[in-house]
N, C-alpha and C positions, 0 to 999 in steps of 0.2 A: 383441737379441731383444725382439719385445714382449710387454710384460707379459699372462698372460692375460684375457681379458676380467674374470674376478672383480674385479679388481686397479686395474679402472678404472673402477669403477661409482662415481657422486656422488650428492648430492641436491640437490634445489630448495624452497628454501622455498613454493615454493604448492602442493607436496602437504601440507602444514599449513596452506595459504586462503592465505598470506600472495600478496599481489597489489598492483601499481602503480593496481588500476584502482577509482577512489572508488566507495567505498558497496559493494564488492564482498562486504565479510561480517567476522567478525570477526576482528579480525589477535591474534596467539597474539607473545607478547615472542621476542624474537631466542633470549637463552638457555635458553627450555625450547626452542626447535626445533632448536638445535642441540645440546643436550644429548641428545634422541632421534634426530636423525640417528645421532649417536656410538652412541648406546644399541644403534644396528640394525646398527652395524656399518657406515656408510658412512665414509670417512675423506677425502674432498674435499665440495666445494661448491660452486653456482654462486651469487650473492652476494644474488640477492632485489631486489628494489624499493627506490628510494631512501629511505631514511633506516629500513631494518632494519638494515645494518653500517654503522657510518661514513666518511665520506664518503671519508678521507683510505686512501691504499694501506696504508700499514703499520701502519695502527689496524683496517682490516680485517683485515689477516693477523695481528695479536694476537690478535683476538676469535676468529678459526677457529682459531688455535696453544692457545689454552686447552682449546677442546674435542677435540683432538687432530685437528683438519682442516687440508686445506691448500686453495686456489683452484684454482676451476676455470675461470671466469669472469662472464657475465652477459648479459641480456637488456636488450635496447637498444630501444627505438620510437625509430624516425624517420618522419619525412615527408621520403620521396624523390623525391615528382610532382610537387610544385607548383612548381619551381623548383630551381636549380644549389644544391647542397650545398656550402659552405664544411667541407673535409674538416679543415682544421687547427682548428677550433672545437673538434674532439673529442680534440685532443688532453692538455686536462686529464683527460678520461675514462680514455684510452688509457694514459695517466703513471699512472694510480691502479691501472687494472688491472695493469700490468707491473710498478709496486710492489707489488702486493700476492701476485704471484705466478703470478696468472693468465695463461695463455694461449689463451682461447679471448674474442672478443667476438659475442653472437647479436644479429645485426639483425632488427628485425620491422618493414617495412613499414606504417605503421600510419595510416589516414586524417586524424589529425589531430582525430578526435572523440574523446570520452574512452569507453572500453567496444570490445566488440567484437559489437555486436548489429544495428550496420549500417554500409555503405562504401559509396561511389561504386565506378562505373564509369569507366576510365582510356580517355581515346584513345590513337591511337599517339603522338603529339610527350609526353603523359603517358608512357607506358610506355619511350620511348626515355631521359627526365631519370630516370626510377626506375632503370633499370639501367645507365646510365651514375655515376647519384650511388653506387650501390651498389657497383660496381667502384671509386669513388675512395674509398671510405670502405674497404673490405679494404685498399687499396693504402696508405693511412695510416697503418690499424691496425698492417701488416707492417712499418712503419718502428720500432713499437715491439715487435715481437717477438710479436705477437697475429694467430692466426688470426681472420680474420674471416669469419661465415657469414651468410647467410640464413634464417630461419625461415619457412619457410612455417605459416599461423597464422588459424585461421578468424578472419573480421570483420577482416582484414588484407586489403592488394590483392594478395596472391598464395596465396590460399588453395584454388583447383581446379586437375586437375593439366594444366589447360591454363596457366595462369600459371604453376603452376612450370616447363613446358615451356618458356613466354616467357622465363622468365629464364635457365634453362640454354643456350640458345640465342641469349640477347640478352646475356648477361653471364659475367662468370668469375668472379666471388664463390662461394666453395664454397657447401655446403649443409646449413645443420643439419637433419634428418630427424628431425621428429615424429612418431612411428608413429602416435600418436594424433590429431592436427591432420590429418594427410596421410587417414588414410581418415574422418577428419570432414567433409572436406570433397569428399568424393568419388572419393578416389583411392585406388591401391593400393598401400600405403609397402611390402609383400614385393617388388612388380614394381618400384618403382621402386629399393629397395636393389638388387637386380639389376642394373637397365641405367643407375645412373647410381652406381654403387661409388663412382668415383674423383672425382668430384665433392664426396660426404658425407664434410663435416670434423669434424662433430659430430652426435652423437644424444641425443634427447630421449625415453625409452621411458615410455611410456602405453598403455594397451589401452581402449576403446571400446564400448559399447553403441549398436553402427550401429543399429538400429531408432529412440533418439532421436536419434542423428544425422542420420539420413536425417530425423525431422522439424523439425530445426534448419533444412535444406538447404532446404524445401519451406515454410518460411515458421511452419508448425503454432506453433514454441517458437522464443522466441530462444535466442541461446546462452548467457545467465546465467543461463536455466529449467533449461534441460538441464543445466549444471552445477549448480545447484543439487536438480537430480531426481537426482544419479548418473549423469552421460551417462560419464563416466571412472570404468573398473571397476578393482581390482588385476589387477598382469597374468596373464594368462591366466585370465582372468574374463570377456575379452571376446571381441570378433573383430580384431583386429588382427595375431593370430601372432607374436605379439612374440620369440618364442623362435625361430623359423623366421628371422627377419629381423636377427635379431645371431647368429646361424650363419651366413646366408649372407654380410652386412659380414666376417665373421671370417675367413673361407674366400677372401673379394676382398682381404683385408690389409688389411681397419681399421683402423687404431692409435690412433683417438682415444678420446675417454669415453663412455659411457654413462649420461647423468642420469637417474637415477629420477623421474619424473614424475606424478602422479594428481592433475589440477587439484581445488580443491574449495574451495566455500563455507562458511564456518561460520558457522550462525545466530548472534545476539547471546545472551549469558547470559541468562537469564530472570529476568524481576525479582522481587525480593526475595532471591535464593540471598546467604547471608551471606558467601562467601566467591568474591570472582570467579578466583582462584586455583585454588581445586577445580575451578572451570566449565572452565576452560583444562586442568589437568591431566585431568580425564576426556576430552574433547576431544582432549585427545594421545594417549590410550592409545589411543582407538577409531580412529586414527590409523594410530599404533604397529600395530595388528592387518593393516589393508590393508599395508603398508610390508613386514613381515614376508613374507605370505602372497606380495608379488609376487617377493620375492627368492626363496623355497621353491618357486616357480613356474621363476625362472628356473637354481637347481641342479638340479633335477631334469630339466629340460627340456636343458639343456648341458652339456658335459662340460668340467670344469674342470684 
């Protein structure tokens, strides 16, 4: 029987800022974020940006077995357009995550620029090497016992839900559904948890303030504004229905996880604070409070 959704709820290091992508804001040490993870009551994790857990499989699973966590997986950029992906390259990746417990790997699509504030536009001979390398890279992963999925991901080349259409229809790579990415970028992750259930191997739950999203989409803010404005609320703070949309996965027979999700920026300390210690633990607490309010959001809205 699967476990109830409670049971499968994780967290992501960049609802504490923590982020692959430079200059993004201030990164928070590994063990206070996974000491509040624990704190909230999450008991998995997806593993964060290189060099917050170390590198090797079973020094990651020490450092989440201290805080009483276990692996969930992790968040991958590739570049899939510009040429045939060599699929066994990733297999020192794939070795670390199956050592360390995980089975889930999220691919993201990603231009090849650093940031996600602007992408080219793909032809089709582009679009056909994306979801072809895509399909060889799950197919590798599955060699070592890892689900591999796709992230649709604003400032990624499948971030509107005509791309993600292209790929369910050009590829068989499952799908990791960001409830918050998916209507960032224009679509409707309740409709699409609906007609594409069996596809979604993995979810990423975020809620959204579509009014700066929609000025993401139209040019107004980039998207390190808007995350840096608040554009990701705790959930049911936003519009996204986040509660509506792991009802309905649940009801199609979801059995995978649920990462808790709220991207965010944190400004640098301010100078002179004597202790940059306190700057980070306040920082976490005001954290801590969104983290909270989205899980009180989704017991009340679900039934457990």
């Amino acid at each position: 029987m699967t476990a109830p959704w409670i049971h499968r709820l994780a967290g992501a290091p960049i609802s504490w800022g923590v982020c692959e992508v430079p200059g993004w804001g201030h990164q928070l040490p590994a063990d206070l974020v996974l000491s509040e993870m624990a704190a909230a009551g999450l008991r998995a994790a997806e593993f964060g940006p290189d060099g917050f857990l170390p590198d090797g499989g079973s020094e990651r699973a020490a450092v989440l077995h201290r805080f009483g966590m276990s692996a969930v997986g992790g968040f991958v950029p590739v570049v899939v357009h510009a040429g045939e992906v060599e699929a066994a390259d990733f297999d020192p990746l794939f070795g670390a995550f199956t050592e360390a417990g995980a089975g889930v790997v999220v691919f993201a699509a990603v231009s090849g620029q650093d940031g996600y504030d602007s992408r080219p536009e793909l032809d089709d001979d582009a679009w056909t090497l994306l979801c072809m390398n895509l399909d060889r890279l799950a197919e590798r992963a599955a060699a070592f016992g890892l689900v591999g999925t796709l992230h649709p991901h604003v400032g990624t080349l499948v971030e509107r839900p005509q791309e993600i259409d292209r790929v369910l229809l050009g590829a068989t790579i499952g799908l990791c559904l960001d409830t918050g990415h998916c209507l960032a970028g224009g679509g409707d992750p309740l409709a699409l948890a609906k007609v594409a259930t069996r596809r979604i191997r993995h979810v990423h739950l975020k809620d959204v303030d579509a009014a700066l999203a929609a000025r993401v989409r139209t040019g107004e803010l980039t998207y390190t504004e808007a995350v840096a404005a608040g554009m990701y609320r705790p959930l049911g703070a936003g519009d996204a229905r986040v509660a509506d949309i792991v009802a309905t996965l649940e009801a199609g027979g979801y059995s995978g996880w649920y990462v808790l999700e709220q991207d965010r920026i944190l400004p640098a300390p301010r100078g002179g604070e004597a202790d940059p210690m306190d700057a980070n633990l306040h920082a976490a607490a005001a954290i801590r409070a969104d983290v909270d309010a989205s899980l009180a959001h989704l017991r009340a809205a679900l039934p457990v």
